[in-house]
C-alpha positions in Angstrom: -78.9 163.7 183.7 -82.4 162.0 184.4 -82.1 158.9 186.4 -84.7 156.7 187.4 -84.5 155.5 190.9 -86.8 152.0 191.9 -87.8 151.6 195.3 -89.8 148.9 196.7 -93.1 150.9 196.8 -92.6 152.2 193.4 -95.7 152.5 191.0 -93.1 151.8 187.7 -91.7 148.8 189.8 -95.1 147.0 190.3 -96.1 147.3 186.7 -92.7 145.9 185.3 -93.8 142.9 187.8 -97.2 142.7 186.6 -96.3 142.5 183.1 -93.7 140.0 183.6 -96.3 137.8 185.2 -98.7 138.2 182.5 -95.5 137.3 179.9 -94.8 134.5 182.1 -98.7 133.0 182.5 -98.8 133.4 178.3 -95.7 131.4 177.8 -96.5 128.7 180.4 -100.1 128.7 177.9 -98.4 128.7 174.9 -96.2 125.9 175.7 -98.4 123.7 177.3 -100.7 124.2 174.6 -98.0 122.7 172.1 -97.9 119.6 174.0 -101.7 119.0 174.8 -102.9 116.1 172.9 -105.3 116.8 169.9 -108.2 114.7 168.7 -107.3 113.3 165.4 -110.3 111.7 163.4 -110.4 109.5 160.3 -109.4 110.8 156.8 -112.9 111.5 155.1 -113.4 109.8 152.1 -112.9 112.6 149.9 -109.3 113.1 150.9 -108.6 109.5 150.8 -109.3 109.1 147.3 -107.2 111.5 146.5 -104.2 109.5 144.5 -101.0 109.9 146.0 -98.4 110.7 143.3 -94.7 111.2 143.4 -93.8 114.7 142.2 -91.8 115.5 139.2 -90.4 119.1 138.4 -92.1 119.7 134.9 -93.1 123.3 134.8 -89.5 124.6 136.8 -86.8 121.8 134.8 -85.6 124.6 132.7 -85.1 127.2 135.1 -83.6 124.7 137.8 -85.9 126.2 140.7 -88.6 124.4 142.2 -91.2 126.7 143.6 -93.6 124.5 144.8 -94.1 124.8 148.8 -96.2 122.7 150.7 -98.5 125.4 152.4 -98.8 122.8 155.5 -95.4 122.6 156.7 -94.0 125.5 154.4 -91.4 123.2 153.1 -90.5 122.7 149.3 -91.6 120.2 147.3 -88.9 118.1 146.1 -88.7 115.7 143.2 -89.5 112.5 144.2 -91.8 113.6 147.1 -95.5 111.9 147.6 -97.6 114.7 146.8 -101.5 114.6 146.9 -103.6 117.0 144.7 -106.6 118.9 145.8 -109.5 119.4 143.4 -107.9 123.0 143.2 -104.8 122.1 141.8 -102.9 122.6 144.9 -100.3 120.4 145.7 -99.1 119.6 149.5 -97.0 116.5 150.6 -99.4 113.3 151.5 -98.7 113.1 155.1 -99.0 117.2 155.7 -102.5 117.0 154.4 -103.6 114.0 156.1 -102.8 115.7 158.7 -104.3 119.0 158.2 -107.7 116.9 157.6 -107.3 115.1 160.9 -107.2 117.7 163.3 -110.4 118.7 161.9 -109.8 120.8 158.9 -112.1 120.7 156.2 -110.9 123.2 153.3 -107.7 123.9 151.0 -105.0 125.4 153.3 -103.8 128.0 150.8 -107.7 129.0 149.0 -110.0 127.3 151.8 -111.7 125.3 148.8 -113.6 122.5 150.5 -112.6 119.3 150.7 -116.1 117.6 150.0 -117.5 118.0 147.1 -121.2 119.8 147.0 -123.7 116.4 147.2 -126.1 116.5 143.9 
């Protein structure tokens, strides 16, 4: 039977180190990056015109299902729920796309549709 043997000076050894170094330096990124601040901006006007509406379970009432997901926070839509519709007839729930549009977004989540409609 094969058995692998790691001494100090082995060439298997330093490479198990320097990858767990590079793991460790991407999850000290990662995290940090989670917690960084981001610049949030104003809702353009196109998104704040949007009407906010409260959702009800038309197309789904018979089947008792709702498949409606917000694509934001991948949650489902429930009945009741402020919703805002884009001028593509997606739905997502008001505070997830206020904040989508804050950090800078500019376009439907799901179709990438823009927000702004073309100027004349």
């Amino acid at each position: 039977m094969f058995q692998m043997r790691l001494q100090p000076n082995s060439v298997l050894l330093k490479y198990i180190i320097l990858i767990a170094c590079q793991l460790e330096w991407a999850w000290d990124y990662l995290h940090l990056q989670s917690f960084q601040p981001r610049e949030i901006v104003e809702l353009p006007d196109c998104v704040d015109d949007l009407t906010v509406t409260s959702y009800e379970n038309n197309h789904n009432a018979t089947r008792g299902d709702s498949s409606v997901e917000c694509a934001v926070c991948l949650c489902r839509i429930d009945e009741g729920n402020e919703v805002k519709e884009l001028g593509c007839n997606h739905l997502y729930h008001r505070v997830c796309i206020d904040l989508w549009v804050r950090y800078g977004h500019r376009t439907c989540p799901l179709c990438r549709v823009n927000l702004k409609p073309p100027a004349p």
